[in-house]
Structure formats: C-alpha cells, structure tokens
N, C-alpha and C positions, 0 to 999 in steps of 0.2 A: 504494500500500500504506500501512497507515498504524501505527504504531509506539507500541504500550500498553509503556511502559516496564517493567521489571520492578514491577508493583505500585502503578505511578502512574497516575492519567487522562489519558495523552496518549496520542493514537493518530497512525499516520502508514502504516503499509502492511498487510501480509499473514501469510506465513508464521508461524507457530509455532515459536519458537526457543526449546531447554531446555539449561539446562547441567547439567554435574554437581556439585550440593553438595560442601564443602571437605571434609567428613567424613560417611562413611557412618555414619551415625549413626540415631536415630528418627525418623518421617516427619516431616518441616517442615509447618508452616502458616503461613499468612500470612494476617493480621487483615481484607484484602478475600475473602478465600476460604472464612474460616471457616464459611461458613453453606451452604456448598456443598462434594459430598463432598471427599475431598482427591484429589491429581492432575485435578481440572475445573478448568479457565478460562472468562472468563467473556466472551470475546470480543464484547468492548463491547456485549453485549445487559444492559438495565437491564431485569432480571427484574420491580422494582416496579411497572414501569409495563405487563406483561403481563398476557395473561389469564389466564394460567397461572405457575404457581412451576417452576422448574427443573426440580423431583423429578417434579409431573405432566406436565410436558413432555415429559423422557426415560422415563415410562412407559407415555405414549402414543404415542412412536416406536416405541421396542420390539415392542409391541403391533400394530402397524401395518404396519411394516415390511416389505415382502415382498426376501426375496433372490430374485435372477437363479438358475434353474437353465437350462442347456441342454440338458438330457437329461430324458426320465422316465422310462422302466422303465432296471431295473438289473439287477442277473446276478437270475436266476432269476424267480421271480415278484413282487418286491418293487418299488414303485417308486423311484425315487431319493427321494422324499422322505420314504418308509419308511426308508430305511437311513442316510438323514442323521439320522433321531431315533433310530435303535437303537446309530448309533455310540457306542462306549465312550472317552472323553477324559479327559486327565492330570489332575488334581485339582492345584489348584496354588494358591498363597499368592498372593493378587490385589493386599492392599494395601500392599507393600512402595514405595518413594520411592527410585529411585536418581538422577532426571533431576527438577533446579528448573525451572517456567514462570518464564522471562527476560519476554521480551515476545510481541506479537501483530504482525500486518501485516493489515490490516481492508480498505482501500479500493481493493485493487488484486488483484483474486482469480487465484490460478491457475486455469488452464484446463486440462479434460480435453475430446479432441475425440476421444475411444469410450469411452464406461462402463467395457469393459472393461480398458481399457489405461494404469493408473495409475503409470506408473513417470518420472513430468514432473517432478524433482527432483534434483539432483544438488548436492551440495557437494565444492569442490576443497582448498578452506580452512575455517579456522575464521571467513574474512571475507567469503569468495567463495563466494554460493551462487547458482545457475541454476537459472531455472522459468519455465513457457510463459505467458504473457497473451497473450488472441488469437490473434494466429498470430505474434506474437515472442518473441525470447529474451529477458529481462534477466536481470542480474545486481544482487546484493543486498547490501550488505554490512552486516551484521549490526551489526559497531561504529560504525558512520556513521550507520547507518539512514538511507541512501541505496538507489536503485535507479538503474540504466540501462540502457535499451537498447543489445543487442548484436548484434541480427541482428533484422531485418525480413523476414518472407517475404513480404508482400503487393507489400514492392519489390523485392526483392532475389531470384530466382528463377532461377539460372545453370544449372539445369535441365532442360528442355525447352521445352515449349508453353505452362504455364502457369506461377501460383505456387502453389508447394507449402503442402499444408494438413498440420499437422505432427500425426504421431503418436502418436513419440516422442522420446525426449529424451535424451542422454547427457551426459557433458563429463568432464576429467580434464586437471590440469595446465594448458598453454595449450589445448586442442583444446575444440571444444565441436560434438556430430554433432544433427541431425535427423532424425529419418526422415519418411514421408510416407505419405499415405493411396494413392496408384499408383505404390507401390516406388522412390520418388524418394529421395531424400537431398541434403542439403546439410552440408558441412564448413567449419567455421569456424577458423581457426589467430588465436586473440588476442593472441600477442606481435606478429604480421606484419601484422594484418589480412587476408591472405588467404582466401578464400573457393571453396572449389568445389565441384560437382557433378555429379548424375548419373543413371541408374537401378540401382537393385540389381537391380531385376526387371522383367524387360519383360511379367511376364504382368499380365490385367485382374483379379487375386485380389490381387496385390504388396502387400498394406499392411505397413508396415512396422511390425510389433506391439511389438519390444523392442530394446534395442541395448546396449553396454557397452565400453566403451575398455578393450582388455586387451593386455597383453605377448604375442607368442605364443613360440613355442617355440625359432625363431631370435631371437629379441629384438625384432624390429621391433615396431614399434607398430602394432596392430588393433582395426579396430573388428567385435564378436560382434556381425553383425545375425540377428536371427528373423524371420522373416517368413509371411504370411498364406498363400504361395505352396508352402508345402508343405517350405521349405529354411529350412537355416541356414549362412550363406555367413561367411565371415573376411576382411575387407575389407582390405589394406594399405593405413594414411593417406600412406605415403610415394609408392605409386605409383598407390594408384587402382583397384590389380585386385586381384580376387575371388581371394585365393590357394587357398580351399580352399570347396566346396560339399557338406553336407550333405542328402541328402533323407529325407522321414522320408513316413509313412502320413497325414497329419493335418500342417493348417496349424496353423506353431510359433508359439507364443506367448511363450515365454522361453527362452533356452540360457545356461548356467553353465560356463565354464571351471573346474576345479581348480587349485591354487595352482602344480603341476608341469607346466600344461599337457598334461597326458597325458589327464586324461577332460573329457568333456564331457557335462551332463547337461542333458535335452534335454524340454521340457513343452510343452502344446498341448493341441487341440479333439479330449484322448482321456481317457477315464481311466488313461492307462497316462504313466510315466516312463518314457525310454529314457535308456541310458546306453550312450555312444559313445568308442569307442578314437577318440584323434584325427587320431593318425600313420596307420591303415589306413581309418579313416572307417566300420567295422565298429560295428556293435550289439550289444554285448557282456553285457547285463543291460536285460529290460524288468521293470518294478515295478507291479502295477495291484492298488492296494491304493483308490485312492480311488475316487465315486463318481461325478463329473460331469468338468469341463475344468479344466486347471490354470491359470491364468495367469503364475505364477511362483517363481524357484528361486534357489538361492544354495548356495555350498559355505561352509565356515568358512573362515578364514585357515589354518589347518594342514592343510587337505583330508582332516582325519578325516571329517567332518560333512555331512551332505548334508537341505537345506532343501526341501521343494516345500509351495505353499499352495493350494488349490483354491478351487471353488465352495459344495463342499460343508461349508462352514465348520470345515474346517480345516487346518491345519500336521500333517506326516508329517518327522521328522525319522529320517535312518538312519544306523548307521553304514558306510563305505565298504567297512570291511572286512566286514561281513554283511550282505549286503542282503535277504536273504530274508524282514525281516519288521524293521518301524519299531520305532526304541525309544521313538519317543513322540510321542502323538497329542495335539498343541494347538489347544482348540476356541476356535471366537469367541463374541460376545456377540451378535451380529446379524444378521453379513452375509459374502460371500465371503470369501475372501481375498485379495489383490491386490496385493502388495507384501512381499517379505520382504529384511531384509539384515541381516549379521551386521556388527558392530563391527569395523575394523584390528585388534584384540585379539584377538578374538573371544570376550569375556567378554558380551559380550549378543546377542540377536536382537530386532530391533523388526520386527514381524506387523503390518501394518496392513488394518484390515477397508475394503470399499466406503465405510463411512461411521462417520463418531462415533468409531472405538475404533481407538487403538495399544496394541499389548502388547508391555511391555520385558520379554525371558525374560534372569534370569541364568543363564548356561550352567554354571556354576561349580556352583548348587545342582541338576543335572539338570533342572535347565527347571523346578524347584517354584516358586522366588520369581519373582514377575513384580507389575509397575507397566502399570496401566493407567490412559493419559491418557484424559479422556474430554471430549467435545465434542460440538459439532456441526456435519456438514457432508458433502460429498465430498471423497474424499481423492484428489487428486493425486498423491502421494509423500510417501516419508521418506527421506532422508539422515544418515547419521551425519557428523560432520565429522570428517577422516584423523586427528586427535590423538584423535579417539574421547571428547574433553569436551562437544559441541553436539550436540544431535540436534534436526533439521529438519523440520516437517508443514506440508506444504502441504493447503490447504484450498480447494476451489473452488467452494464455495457462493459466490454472488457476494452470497445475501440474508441472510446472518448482518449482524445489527449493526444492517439497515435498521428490522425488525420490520412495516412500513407493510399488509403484506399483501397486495399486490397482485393475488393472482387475485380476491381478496373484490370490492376497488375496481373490477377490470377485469370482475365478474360481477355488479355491483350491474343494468345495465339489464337485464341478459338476466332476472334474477329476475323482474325487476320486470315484463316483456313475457309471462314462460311464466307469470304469475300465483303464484309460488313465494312468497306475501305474508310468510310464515312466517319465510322463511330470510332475504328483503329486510329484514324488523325485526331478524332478530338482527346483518345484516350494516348493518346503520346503525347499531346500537349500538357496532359495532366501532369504524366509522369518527368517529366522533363523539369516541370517547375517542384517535384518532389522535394524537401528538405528534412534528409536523414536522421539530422541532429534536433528537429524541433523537436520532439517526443520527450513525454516527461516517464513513461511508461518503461520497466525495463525489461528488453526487447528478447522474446524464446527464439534462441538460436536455430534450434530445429526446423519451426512455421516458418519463419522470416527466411531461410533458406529454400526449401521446397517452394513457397507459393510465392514470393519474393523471386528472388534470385532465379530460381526456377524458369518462372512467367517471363523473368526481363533478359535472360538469355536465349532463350525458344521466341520470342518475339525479335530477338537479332538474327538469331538463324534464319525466319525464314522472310525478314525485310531487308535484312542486311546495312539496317541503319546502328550504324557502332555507338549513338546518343545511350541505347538500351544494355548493349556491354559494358560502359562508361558507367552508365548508373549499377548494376550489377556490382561492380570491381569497387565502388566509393562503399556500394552499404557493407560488401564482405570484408574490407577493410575493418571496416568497426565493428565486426562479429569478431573478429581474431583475437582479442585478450578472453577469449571464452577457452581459447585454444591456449594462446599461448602463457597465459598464467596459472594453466594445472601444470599438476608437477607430474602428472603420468602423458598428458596431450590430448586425455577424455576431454573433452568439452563439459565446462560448469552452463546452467543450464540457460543463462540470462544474462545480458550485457546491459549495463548501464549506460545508454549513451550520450549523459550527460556527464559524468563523470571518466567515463573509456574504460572502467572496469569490469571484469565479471562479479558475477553474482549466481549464490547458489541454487538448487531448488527447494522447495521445502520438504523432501522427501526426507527419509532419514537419512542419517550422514551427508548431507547434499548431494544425496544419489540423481545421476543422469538413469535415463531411462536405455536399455540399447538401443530401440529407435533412433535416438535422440544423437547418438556415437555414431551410427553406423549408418546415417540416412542421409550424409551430406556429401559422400565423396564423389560421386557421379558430378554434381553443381561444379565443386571447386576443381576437380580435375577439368573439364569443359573449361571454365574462368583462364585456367593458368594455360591450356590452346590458344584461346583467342586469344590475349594479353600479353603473351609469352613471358608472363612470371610464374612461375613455378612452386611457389612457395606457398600458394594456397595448394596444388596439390601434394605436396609433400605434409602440409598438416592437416590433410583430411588424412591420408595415407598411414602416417604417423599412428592414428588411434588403434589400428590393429599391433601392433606391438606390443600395446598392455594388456589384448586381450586374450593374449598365446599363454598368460598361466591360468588363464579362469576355467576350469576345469569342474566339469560338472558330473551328474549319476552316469548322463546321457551322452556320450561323446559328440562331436560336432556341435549341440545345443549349447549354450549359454545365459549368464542369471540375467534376467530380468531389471537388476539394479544392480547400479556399478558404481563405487566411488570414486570420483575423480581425482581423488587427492593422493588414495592410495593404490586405485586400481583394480580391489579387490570387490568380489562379491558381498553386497548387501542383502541378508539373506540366501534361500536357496527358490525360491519360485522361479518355477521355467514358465514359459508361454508363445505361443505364436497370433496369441493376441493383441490389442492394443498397449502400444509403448514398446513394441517387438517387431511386429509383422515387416516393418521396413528397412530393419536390418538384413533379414533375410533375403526379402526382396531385392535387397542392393547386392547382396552377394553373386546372383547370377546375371545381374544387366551391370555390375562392376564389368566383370567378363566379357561380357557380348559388347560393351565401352571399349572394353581395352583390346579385343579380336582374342581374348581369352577364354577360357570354363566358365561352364556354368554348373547349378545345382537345382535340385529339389528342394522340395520342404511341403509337409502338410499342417495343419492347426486346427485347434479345436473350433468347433463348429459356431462360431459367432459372425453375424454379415460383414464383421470389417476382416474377417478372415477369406470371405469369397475371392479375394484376389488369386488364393493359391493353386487354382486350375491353372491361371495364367502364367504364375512363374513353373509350374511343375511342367506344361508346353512347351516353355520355351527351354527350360533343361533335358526335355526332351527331343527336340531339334538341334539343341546344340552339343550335347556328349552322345557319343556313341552309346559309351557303356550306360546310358539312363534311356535308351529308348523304349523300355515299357515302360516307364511311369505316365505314360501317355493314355494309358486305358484308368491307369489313378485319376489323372488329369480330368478325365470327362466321365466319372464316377463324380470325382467331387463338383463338378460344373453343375452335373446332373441334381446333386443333392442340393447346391444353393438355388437354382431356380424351381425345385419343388416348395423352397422357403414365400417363393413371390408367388408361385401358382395356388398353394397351401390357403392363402387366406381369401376374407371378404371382397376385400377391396382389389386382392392381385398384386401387391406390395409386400414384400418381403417384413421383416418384423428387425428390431433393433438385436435381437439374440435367439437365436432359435436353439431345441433342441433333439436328441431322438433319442432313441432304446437300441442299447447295445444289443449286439448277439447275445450277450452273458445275460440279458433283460434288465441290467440297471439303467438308470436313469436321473434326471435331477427334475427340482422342483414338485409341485403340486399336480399331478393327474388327473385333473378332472374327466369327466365323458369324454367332453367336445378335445381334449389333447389328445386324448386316445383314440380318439375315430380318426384325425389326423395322421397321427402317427401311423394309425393302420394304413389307409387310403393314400399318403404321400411321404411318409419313412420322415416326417418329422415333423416339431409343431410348434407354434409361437410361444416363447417364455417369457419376453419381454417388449411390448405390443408396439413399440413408438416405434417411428421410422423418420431418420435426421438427413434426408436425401442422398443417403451415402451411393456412391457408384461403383462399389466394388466388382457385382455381378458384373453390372453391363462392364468393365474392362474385361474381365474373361471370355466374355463374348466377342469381344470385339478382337481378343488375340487368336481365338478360336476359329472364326470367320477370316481373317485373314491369313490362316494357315491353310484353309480348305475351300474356303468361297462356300462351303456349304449354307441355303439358304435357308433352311431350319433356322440356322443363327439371326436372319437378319426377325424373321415370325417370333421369336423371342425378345429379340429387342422391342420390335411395334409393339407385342404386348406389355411389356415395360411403360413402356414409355406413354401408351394408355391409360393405363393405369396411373401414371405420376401426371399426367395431364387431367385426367379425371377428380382425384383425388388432393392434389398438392396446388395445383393452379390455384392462385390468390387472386387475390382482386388486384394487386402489384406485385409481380414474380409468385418467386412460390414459395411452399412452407413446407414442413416437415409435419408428420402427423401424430396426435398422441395416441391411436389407438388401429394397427392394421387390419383387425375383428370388428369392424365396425360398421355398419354402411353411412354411417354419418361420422367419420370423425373430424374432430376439434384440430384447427391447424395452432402449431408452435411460434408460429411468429416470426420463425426464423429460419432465414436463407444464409447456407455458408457460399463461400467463394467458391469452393468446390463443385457444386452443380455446374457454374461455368468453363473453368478448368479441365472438368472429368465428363460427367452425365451428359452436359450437351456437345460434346467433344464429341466422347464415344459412338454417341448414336450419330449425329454427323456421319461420322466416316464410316458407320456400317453401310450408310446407302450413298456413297460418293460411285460417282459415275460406273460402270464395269467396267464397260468399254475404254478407259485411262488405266495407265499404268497404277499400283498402288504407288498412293501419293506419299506412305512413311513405310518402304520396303523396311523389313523388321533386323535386315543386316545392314542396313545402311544408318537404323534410327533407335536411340533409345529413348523409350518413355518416362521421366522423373515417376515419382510417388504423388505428385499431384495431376500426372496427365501430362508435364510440356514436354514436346520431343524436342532432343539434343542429338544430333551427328553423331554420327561414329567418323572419328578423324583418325589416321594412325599418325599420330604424332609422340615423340617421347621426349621425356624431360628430357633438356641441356644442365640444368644444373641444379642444387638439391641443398634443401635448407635443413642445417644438420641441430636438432632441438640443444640450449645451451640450458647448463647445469642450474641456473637460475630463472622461475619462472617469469613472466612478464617480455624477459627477452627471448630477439630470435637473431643470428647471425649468418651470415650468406658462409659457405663452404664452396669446395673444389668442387668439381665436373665428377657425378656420378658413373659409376662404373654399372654396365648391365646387371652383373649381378647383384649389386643392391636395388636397384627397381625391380630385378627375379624375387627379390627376396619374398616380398607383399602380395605378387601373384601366386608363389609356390605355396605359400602360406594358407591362401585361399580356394586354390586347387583342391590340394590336401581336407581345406572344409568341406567344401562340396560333398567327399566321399562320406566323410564321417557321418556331416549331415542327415542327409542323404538314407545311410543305415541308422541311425537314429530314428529316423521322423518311420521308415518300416516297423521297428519295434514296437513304437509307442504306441500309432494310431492304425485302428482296428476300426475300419470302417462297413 
C-alpha cells in the first residue's frame, strides 16, 4: 500500500483514510486540490500527463457506466429499468465537508473476490484497520502507515479439503472472521493467535455473502453470518455452534441485528426486506418497496433507524416504529448500492456506490446535508473508526495511479493482425506518450513483462516501427534491480519505480512464485536481438542456475515457491497450476526460440491449466522421442472442452473436476455433478468464469497443426457462447455462475481477452487459401498470446553476475559452451519432466 500523506507526494499503500476537521466550519481546501472539485483526491494519478483532465474523465465514466441489474421486468408492466428512472429521490445538499482527505494507500489494493459483495473493511480502532489482499488478511495502521499480514489462507486452511477463497470479511476487538466462497469460515482470535474453522454450510450454494461480530442476546459473543444458502445462522465464537438458524425464501445477502437484539433485518436476491423476531425466529414485517436485490443493511445505534441499499440505486431509510412506507429515498450518482453503515453516534451514514462515490448523510439534518467523496475505482468497503473521527474506503482498482493502459499495450498486435490500422495509430500514439516512471504503484515484474513488454515487442515485429522496441528496452531497464539485486538472480517480485529498487512479495520468505522466475526469458532474450544488448538475456538466463539444486519427490518438477535470497524451496507444494503453468510452458517455446528441445508436461485439471494440450503438441512435433504424447495431447484437449460443452451456458467453469479410475474425487457430489460427471467425465466445482483463453489456445495450436475443421466448430461454439453470455452493454464480462441461464456478469474485463480470446479465434478463421500467417517454426507465442520471431541469432557477449547485488558488470566474449550450458540444462529437463508428469497424472 502506499501512503500520500495528508497533502504531501509521498505515497506508500492503499486505503483512503478521512478525518474529521477541528471545527465544522466552511468547506476546506487545500492548494493541491484546488483545481479539482472539493471532496476529490487525486490518488497519485498526475492528470497532466493524461489524455484526458479529470472533469472529462469523470464524465465519460458516468456516461459509460453501466450498473448491475439482476432483474428486469418489475410489478406490473414496467421494466426494472423503467422504475429505476421514475423513482422519486431526496433532494439533498451534496457539497457540504464534514470528513478531511488525510492520506491515500496506492500500491497495495484491496480485493473484492464477487462484485457483489463489498463489505472487505473493517476498523476496530482508530489504528487498527483490516482488508483483504489476495486471499489474506492485513492489518493497517493508519499512524504508522505500516501494514501486516495477519492471516494467510493460501497456507493457513484448518478447514477442510482445500484453502478457502475469502468472501467476506469481519473483525471487532481481538477476533477477526472470514467467510468463504463453499460456506467455509475461518476464525482468527489476535490476542492468542489462535485460529479455527469450519463449514457454516454444507450445501454446494454456501457462499458466504456477509458476516458481522455482534453481542447477542445472552451476551456471548456472535458472529451474524448471511449466506448464499438461503439462511442466516448466529455463530457462537466461544463454542463453534450455530446457536440459532434463520431460513428465508431467497439466498441472504446481508442480516442486521438491532441495538436490543430483538429484531433482525434481513436482505437478499429479493426485492423484498424481511424483518424477523429473533427470540421466535418468526417474520414479523416484509417491506418491498425496492426494485431489484438488496445487498445491504444496517440499523442506527438507537435502533430507531433502519438502512437497506439496493441495486436499484438507492438507500430506503425507515423508521422502526412505521414501517409501512420509507421516510427517505437516497439516490446515487452511478451505481448500486453496496455498503451502508451508520456512525457509533449515529450522527452520519456513509452509502457507498459499486464504484467512485461515498455519501456522508448527516442524520441530524434529515439526511439533506450530505459530502460526497469522489474518486475513482471499486469499492471494497467503508468503515467508520469506533471514536467515529476516521472514516475508511477501500479501493480495489488495482490500476489507479498506474495510468500505462494496459489493454491498449496488450491489444496493440491483435489490431495490428485484424487490420484495425485506425485504432493501431491512435493506440501508438498512446503509447509513445507513455511515462514509465509516473506510477506510484510498485510494479509485478512478471504482468509488466508478458503483457507489457510482451505486446510492445510483437507490435515491432510485425510494424516494424523501432518507437515500440524503444519503449520495451526503457521499461525493462527499470525491471532489472528485480534481477539484479537478488543475491541468487531469482527475481524479487516488484520494483519500485520510484525509488529503482526491488521489493519483495508478500508470500513467505519473499517467495517469487516459479511463474514468476521462469516466465520472462522468451521477452528478454527477443529484447537483447533486436537491441543487441545482451545482458537482458543473460539475466533472464541466469535464473536457471539457482534452480539446478531444487530438487524435489518428482524429478524434473519443481517447488512452487522459491526464495530469492536464498534460492531455496519455500515449502514442498508442487503444481502445474497457477503461479507455475508458465514456467513450464516457457521450457518448451525456450526451445522452439532458440531452434532447440522441447518438452511435455501435464496439470491438474483446473481451466488455467487447459493450455497443456498445447505445449504437450508442440513437444510432440518437436522431439522425436515424445511423439506419443500427442494422443495425451488430444485426450486432455478432449477433457477441457467437455469442461465448456458440460455446462448451461457452454462456458467452461473457473475449476473443474472429475472421478479418478480409483473413484476418488474432490469437493461436494451432489446429483447434478454426478450426472455430469457421468455424461461428460467431468463437472463444474467452481462456477465463475474470468474470460480466460486457455482452451481456445489449444485449439488454435491444434488447428494449425492439422487444418482439421472440427477445430474451427469448436471455436464458433466458444465463442457463442462468450458472445451470448459475456457480451456487456460495453465489452465484456466475466461471469459468476456457468450453471446458470441467467448469470450475473463480474464487471470485469482483463486485457487478456484482447491479447489471447480474440486473437485466437481470429486466426482460427484467417483466410485458407494464405499461407499460415504465424508458421509455428518460424513464430513463438509469449504466455499472453504476442508472437515473437524465431531469429537465430546468438549472444556476442555475456554479462557475468558480480559478487554484490545491485550490481552488474560487462565480461569477455562468451564461449559456446557457456551458452550450451542453459540449453543442456534444459534439455536434460524436458526428459525428467516429461517422466515425471507420466507418473503423477493418471488420466
């Protein structure tokens, strides 16, 4: 995270921290903000250096902007989006200033893991504030502007079968809760460090949508879980058990205790409020005044006051004692609603929209005077801090602050290939005016390389304008002390480049990922062709050196986490899953790059593993001695596109699984997996789908090895299906549910659709009658889709690592056999490999 002091250029983390001015007095400014409306920050984006000023920026959002509905017709003949513009809302004084911008946290973004579920914020102090990164907890403390990690789920998992991928979020006092996307939880106690867990919900729906550490009625301490499961259950943290279970019509999305413990107000995938006796468990007042789903509620501190905030852009506030009709309808500015909480006072509500906008209501003037912050980003959460002086917004754009553009960069060859010459000039203009060094953010060497560097040298390839290798060669310049300040040549996982130093990850030990090591050298050997410096590929090169002692059960295979300080294995997890796969993949287009071997490899069955038919093809074509893995090859091709044919929609699922020969299995069984599993040898375990292109690349290596046109009737079906389903009302989304005939789009487009998905399909149906346009001996394809040349070209001279890191010193004119060295080495893998990936996977 990075830390913009109140009004100073120093940045160091994330969250959004406000205090409240000494005297409520007339709105404040301050001399950096002036030029910007009041209540905006300006989180480290240097508007001068855009293409746009602020004002047209946020009025081309606006503009733009489509919100989530879940519904579309509504009572009578109107559709929901009819009655969202005929609503009648509170007319309210917007430029009021009760809350000062302290500072920023830039480089360390919170994480929301469902669009809809933003409640990953929590403050217990005015020092102690908790938010997700990844799949951990840290904690923040404001006066330090420090952060630490306080819970790991990727290791930490006392759960069941796997680790829990976190939902959402609570905490209060020492306790700090998780919930999880398969009704999991995990309990943190931070005076004790104790840790436990469990399932709330044994059913395959259990996501765990909202949670909140409350007193209940006998005193004990409870945590209010809601869940996707259709209940809202009251957890005792003392013993573990479900002391009381709620069931309602519609999976809950938020429950609200009253300050008496006596009602419970209860929201969800309805337009309706229920309000439940809590002692009889009775529905005592339902309220269906809104339009679409709610996601969130809150009572005041006095339990006069009752909050719910919907889809339909807005807040219904009632009072307890009348419920028969809201006193006041508070609209947004843009987007859902998804977060509401009142003050320990209860002299404010801060309303936070999906995106850009919190609104501070003081309650005191009937909800007329209201501050609204304005920004940009997704909002994770707000928290008040308990003294009610700090209020807290997290923000999980992870691309505020960068500006670099990256679907532009990651879409520059695709233009360039579908002939879009138009859009390729405006989008070299872009990049031309790029500046490396404005980012406050520090920079993952990995992304910034494949989609980055990647895109800007595949866009020189095939324009041949050197502006593109030029900027390539400036930003891997500033990647290098990632490199050259470990002391083994692993790469530390993030460069600071404001400062020019590395920075580690937050794994343990500052573990790089192998990914992460072994997913750059295809980039920087290209770089050091065209440029004819050499010394970027000598320290991509370099990395295999440390990893000739890492020795693992499985010969050829390799750990998963690797110290870069020491070299050694973090752990013993093997995988050919994410933070891996591209390791391997680089092993055999290393080869086919350098007019050298190639290898195999297969991986556990998750879609970002669907790549492996492709690399197992092409080490099938390219070594003799692997010409069967070619019937592996289109065994596993066969099993990922059962993955997209398998479901509702024709879309593949984010994790799939099946039933070994031996008949084990992972996860929950229900009917419907099992009929699956019978009917297509595998079944959906984890439903989302992030527009990944895995499949379609094996397709597309597959098809252009045989012209077979089976291949291209599988792509059309693809790509129907993401047309049908993913098509936005601007670009496309990703979906949260591929069992669904209606599912809920994510919101979020990566750069990679452009890069990879419309790449691939592309060039499934480029001309016949033309030569192929990227012959597979003449072209390799990066891990993001750009193709790069195969040049035979060899280093003239070789940058030999010095005994102190930070530095690097030019040497003599290598000898062949130290450039044999890194091939032989890799050869050698291939086999091991190779025999490895045989024994392990038993398909």
């Amino acid at each position: 995270m990075d830390t913009s002091v109140a009004y100073e250029n120093t940045y160091d983390d994330l969250v959004a921290y406000m205090t409240r001015p000494r005297f409520d007095s007339s709105p404040f400014y301050d001399q950096m903000f002036s030029v910007y409306p009041q209540n905006a920050y300006d989180q480290g984006i240097i508007w001068s250096q855009q293409r746009m000023t602020r004002e047209e920026y946020r009025t081309r959002r606006l503009m733009e902007y489509d919100s989530y509905l879940s519904l579309k017709k509504d009572r009578g003949d109107l559709t929901v989006e009819d009655s969202i513009k005929n609503q009648k809302v509170k007319r309210v004084q917007k430029y009021h200033h009760f809350y000062d911008f302290k500072f920023t946290k830039l480089n360390e973004s919170c994480c929301i893991g469902h669009f809809q579920l933003r409640n990953l914020l929590s403050a217990t102090s005015k020092n102690t504030v908790h938010y997700i990164k990844g799949n951990t907890v840290r904690q923040w403390s404001p006066q330090r502007r420090t952060s630490t990690e306080i819970l790991d789920l990727d290791t930490t998992h006392p759960t069941h079968y796997r680790a829990l991928k976190i939902s959402s979020m609570a905490s209060k006092d020492n306790l700090v809760f998780v919930g999880g996307f398969l009704g999991d939880y995990v309990l943190k106690r931070l005076d004790c460090g104790l840790t436990h867990g469990g399932l709330i919900s044994d059913q395959s729906t259990g996501i765990v949508n909202h949670a909140d550490i409350v007193t209940g009625r006998n005193g004990a301490c409870m945590v209010l879980v809601s869940d996707n499961d259709m209940k809202t259950r009251l957890l005792d943290v003392t013993t573990l058990n479900v002391e009381q279970s709620f069931t309602f019509p519609f999976p809950v999305n938020c429950s609200a205790l009253s300050c008496d413990k006596r009602m419970m107000c209860v929201v969800g995938d309805s337009t309706e409020t229920h309000l439940v006796d809590v002692s009889s468990g009775k529905v005592i007042k339902v309220i269906d005044e809104h339009h679409d789903y709610s996601f969130t509620c809150c009572y005041s501190p006095d339990g006069m006051t009752l909050a719910t905030g919907n889809q339909d852009k807005t807040t219904r506030i009632y009072d307890v004692r009348n419920l028969s009709q809201s006193l006041h309808v508070l609209g947004a500015n843009v987007g859902a609603i998804r977060s509401l909480h009142y003050s320990n006072d209860g002299k404010w509500l801060a309303m936070a929209e999906s995106i850009d906008f919190v609104h501070l209501f003081d309650t005191s003037t009937d909800y007329e005077a209201c501050q609204v912050i304005d920004f940009f980003g997704d909002i994770a959460g707000v928290a008040f801090t308990p003294d009610t002086q700090g209020l807290m917004i997290a923000n999980s754009d992870d691309s505020v602050g960068n500006g670099w553009g990256v679907t532009i960069v990651d879409s520059l060859d695709t233009l360039y290939i579908m002939g879009l010459m138009d859009e390729f000039k405006e989008a070299r203009e872009f990049v031309a005016a790029i500046d490396w060094g404005s980012t406050n953010d520090n920079v993952h060497v990995f992304e910034t390389t494949i989609r980055y560097v990647g895109g800007l040298l595949s866009a020189y390839e095939l324009s041949h304008d050197y502006m593109f290798a030029a900027k390539a060669a400036d930003l891997v310049e500033r990647l290098l002390p990632a490199f050259t300040e470990s002391p083994t040549g692993i790469p530390y996982q993030y460069v600071d480049f404001k400062t020019g130093h590395a920075v580690k990850s937050n794994w343990v030990e500052g573990a790089s990922s192998l990914a992460e090591l072994g997913a750059i050298q295809i980039e920087f050997s290209r770089l050091s062709q065209i440029t004819g410096d050499w010394k970027y590929h000598t320290i991509g090169q370099r990395v295999y050196d440390s990893l000739l002692n890492n020795t693992t059960s499985y010969e050829g295979l390799y750990p998963h986490l690797i110290n870069p300080d020491t070299g050694k294995a973090v752990g013993d997890f093997l995988t050919w899953g994410g933070g891996a796969d591209s390791f391997y993949e680089y092993i055999i287009k290393q080869y086919i790059f350098s007019n050298s071997k190639d290898t195999q490899k297969k991986q556990m069955m998750i879609d970002a593993a669907c790549f492996a038919p492709s690399v197992l093809l092409l080490s099938a074509y390219w070594i003799d001695e692997l010409a069967d893995v070619e019937a592996d090859a289109k065994r596993l091709l066969k099993g990922c596109y059962s993955a997209w044919a398998s479901t509702r929609t024709g879309i593949a699922p984010e994790v799939f699984g099946w039933i070994s020969k031996g008949g084990s299995t992972i996860g929950d069984m229900t009917d419907h997996r099992q009929l699956l599993a019978k009917q297509f040898g595998v079944f959906d375990f984890e439903s989302s789908y992030v527009l990944r292109p895995e499949t379609l690349e094996s397709v597309f290596y597959f098809y252009q090895f045989d012209q077979n046109k089976n291949y291209q009737d599988i792509a059309w079906e693809i790509f129907n299906a993401l047309h049908t389903y993913c098509r936005a009302h601007s670009g496309f989304s990703g979906v949260d549910n591929v069992e669904s005939f209606t599912p809920k789009w994510d919101d979020r487009q990566e750069s990679y659709l452009f890069a990879e998905t419309f790449k691939y399909l592309y060039l499934m149906f480029d001309e016949p009658s033309q030569p192929a346009r990227f012959p597979l001996d003449q072209w390799v394809f990066n891990t993001e889709g750009h193709p790069l040349r195969i040049i035979d070209i060899k280093p003239m001279t070789r940058f030999v690592p010095p005994p102190t890191p930070g530095l690097l010193r030019a040497a003599a004119t290598t000898s062949s056999s130290d450039e044999g060295d890194v091939w032989s080495w890799l050869e050698k893998t291939f086999d091991a490999t190779a025999d490895a990936m045989n024994r392990m996977f038993t398909f």
